[in-house]
C-alpha positions in Angstrom: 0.0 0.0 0.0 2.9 2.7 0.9 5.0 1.6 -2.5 1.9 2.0 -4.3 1.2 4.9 -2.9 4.5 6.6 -3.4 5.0 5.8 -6.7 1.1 7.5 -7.1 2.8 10.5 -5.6 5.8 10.3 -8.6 3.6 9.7 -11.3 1.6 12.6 -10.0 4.4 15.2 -9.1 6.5 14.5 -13.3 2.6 14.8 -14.6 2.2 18.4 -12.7 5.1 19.9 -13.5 5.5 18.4 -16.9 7.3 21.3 -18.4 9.8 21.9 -15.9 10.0 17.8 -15.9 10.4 17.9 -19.5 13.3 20.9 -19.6 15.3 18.5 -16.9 14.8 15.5 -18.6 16.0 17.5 -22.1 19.1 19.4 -20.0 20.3 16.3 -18.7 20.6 14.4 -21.7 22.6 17.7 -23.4 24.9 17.4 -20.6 25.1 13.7 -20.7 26.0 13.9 -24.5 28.1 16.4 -23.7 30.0 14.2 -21.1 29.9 11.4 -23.1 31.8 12.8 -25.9 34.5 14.0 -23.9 35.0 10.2 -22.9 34.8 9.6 -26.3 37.3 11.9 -27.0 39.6 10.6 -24.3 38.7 7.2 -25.4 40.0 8.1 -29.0 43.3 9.7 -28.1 44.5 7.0 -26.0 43.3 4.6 -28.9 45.2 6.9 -31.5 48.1 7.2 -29.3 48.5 3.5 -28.4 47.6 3.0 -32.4 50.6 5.2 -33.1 53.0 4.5 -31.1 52.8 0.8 -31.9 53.7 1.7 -35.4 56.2 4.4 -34.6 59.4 4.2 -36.5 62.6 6.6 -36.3 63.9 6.4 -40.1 67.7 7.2 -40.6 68.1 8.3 -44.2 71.3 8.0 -45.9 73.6 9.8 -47.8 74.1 9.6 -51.6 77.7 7.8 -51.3 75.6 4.9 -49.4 72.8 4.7 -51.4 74.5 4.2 -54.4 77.3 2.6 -53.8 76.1 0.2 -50.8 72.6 -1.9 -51.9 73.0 -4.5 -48.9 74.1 -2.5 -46.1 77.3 -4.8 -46.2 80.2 -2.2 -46.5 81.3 0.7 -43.7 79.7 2.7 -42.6 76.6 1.0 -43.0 77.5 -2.4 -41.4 78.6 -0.4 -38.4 75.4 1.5 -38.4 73.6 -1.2 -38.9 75.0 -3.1 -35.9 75.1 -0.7 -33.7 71.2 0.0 -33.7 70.4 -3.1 -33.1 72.7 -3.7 -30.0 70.8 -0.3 -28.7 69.2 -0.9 -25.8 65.1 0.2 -26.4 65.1 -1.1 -30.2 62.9 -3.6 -30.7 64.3 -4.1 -34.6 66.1 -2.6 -37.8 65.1 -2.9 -41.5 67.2 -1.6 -44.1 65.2 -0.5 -47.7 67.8 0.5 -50.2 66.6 2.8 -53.0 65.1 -0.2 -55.2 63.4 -1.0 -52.3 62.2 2.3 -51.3 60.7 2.8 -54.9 58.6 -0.3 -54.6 57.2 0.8 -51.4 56.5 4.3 -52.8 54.4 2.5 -55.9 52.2 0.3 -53.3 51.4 3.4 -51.6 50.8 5.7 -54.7 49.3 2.8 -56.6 46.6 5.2 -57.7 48.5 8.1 -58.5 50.7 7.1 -61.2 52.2 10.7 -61.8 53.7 10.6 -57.7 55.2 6.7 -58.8 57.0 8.7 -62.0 58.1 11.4 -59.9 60.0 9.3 -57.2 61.3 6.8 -60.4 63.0 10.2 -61.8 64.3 11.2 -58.6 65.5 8.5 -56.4 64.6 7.9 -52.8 67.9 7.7 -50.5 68.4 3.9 -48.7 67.2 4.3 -45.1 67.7 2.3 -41.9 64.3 2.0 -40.4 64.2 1.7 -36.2 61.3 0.3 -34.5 61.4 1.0 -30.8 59.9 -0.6 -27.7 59.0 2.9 -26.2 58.4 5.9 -28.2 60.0 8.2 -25.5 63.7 6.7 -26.3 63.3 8.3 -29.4 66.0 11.4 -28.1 68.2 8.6 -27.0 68.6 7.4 -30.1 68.4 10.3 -32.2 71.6 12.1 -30.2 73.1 8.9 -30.5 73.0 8.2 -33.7 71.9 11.6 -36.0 75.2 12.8 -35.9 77.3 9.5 -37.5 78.7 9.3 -40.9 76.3 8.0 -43.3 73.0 9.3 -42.2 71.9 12.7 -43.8 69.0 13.2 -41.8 66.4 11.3 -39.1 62.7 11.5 -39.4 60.0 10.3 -37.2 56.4 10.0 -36.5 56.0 11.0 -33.0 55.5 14.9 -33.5 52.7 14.0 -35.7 51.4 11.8 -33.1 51.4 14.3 -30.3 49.5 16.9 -32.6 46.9 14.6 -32.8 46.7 13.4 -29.7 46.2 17.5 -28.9 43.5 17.6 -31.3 41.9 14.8 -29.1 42.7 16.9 -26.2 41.0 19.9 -26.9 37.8 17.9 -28.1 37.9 16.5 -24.8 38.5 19.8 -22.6 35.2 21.7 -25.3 33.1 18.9 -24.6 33.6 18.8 -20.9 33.5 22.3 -20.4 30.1 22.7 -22.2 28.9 19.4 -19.9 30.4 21.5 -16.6 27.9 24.3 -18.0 24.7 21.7 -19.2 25.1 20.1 -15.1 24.6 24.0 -13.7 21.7 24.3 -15.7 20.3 20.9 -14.7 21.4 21.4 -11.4 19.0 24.9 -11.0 16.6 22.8 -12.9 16.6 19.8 -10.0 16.3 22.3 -7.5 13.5 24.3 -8.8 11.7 21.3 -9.7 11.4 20.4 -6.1 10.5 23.5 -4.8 7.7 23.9 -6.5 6.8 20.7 -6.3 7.3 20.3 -2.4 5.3 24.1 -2.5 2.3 22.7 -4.4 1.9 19.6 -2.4 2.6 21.3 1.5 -1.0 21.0 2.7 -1.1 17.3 2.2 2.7 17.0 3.2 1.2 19.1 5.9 -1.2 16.5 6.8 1.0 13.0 6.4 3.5 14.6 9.0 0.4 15.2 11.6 -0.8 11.5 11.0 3.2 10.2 12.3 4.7 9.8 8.4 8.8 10.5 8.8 10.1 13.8 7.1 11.8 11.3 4.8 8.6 9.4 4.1 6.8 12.6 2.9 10.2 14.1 1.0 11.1 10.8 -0.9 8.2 10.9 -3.9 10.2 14.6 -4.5 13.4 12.8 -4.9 12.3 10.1 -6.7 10.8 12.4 -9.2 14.4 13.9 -9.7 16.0 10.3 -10.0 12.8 9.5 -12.6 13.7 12.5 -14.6 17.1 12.1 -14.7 16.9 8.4 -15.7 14.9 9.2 -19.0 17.5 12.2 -19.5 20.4 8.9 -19.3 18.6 7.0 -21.7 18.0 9.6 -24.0 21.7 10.7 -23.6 22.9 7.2 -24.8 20.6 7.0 -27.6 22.1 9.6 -29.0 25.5 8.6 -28.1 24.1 5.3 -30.0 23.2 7.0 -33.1 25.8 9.5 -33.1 28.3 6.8 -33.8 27.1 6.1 -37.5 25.8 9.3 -38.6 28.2 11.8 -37.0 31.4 10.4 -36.3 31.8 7.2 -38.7 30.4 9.7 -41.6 33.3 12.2 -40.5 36.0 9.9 -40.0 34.9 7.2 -41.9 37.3 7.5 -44.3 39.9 8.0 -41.9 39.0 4.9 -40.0 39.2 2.4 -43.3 42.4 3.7 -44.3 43.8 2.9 -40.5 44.8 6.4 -39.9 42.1 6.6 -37.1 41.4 3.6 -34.9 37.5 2.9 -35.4 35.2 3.9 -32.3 33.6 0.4 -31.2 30.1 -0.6 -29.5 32.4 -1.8 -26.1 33.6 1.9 -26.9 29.9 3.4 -26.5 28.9 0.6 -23.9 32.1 1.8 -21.3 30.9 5.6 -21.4 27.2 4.6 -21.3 27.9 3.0 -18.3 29.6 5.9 -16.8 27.7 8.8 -17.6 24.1 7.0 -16.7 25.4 6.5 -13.1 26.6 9.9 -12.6 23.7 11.3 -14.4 20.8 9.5 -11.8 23.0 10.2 -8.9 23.7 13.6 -9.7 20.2 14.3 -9.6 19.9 12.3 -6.3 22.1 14.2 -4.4 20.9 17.8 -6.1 17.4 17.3 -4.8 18.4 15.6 -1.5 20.5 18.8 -0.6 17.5 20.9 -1.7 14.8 19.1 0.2 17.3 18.7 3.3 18.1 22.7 3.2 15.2 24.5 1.3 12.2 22.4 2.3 11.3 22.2 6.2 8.0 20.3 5.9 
């Protein structure tokens, strides 16, 4: 009899103030979205970053005098080179491409663009020693170490380009957040004013439970629940749209991107992880917003 009658009260309290319960429901799954992309975003650069750095390469290139004279890396100072990068400690292995080499590489990658395979036929690419390290932050190590000896003309590597994205990422992250931190303000004043006017409406029969012996938590627990209620279709909605947001926002945009492996693809575990987070947060949040209001601002 008191469940049914308290979830009465709910049902009663959302259908009264249905615009006001409407506005939370609509702010809190803004601010959810908003959260959840920042995940998303966090999500992506550690995925990018981990992607990378898997993949990251220091590439010695050599002078002229080596790659002509030297196809196999057999003669000085090659061989040395050679040697001594692999007994580096941090290098996980070495591959040497001589100029042949090279070219073939260069017409896989620019299969489709014949002019770019003509180009680098007419003008050689130098042989190059290629490092692949077990931790992309020896990379000064070896460049000091190395950079300066005779053969190599100059040392390229990935990881700048890897930070810069990674500080795309960031900022993403630090927009979306800070536009959630606003979105939870407004919900916030939204949670509170809800139940204040809702704990206003209903004092005379508030009023009346307290004279009959119902506990002040009794009477102030239908206004809570109507926050939690609220906030609960707000979650839902707010991973809906983090649901459909995935094919017709960000695998439109990076679609590309993603089939060619320059991105890694944002998965459904992905999407589950920060659904799991931000619904929590979402219903509690609202919890504790009305609880401090009803336990500060409403006396009956």
């Amino acid at each position: 009899m008191r469940l049914s009658f308290l979830f009465t009260e709910v049902a009663d309290g959302l259908r009264r103030n249905l615009t006001m319960t409407v506005a939370m429901i609509l702010t809190t799954a803004v601010s959810l979205m908003m959260l959840g992309g920042g995940m998303l975003s966090v999500r992506m650069a550690d995925k990018t970053e981990n992607f990378f750095i898997g993949r990251l390469e220091v590439r010695f290139y050599l002078d002229d005098a080596v790659s002509d004279t030297d196809p196999d890396c057999a003669a000085e100072p090659c061989k040395s080179l050679l040697a001594d990068l692999k007994g580096t400690s941090g290098v996980e292995s070495v591959q040497f491409l001589n100029r042949a080499d090279a070219l073939e590489e260069a017409k896989q990658l620019f299969a489709d663009q014949p002019e770019m395979v003509q180009y680098i036929a007419d003008s050689p690419l130098p042989a190059s020693l290629r490092v692949k390290m077990t931790d992309a932050d020896q990379y000064q190590h070896i460049y000091d170490s190395f950079a300066t000896r005779q053969g190599v003309r100059i040392v390229a590597n990935d990881k700048e380009f890897v930070d810069r994205l990674v500080s795309l990422f960031d900022g993403l992250r630090n927009a979306a957040f800070g536009l959630a931190l606003v979105m939870a303000l407004a919900a916030m004043l939204l949670v509170l004013n809800m139940v204040q006017i809702a704990a206003y409406t209903r004092r005379t029969e508030v009023g009346i439970m307290r004279l009959v012996g119902a506990t002040r938590w009794y009477t102030q627990l239908p206004f809570l629940l109507e926050a939690v209620a609220a906030a609960f279709v707000g979650s839902v909605l707010a991973i809906l749209g983090l649901v459909i947001a995935r094919p017709l926002v960000i695998d439109r945009a990076l679609g590309p991107l993603f089939d060619s492996n320059v991105f890694p693809r944002i998965t459904g575990d992905d999407i589950a992880v920060v659904a799991l987070t931000i619904a929590p947060i979402g219903i509690v949040f609202a919890a504790v917003t009305a609880y401090l209001t009803l336990r500060f601002y409403v006396r009956e």
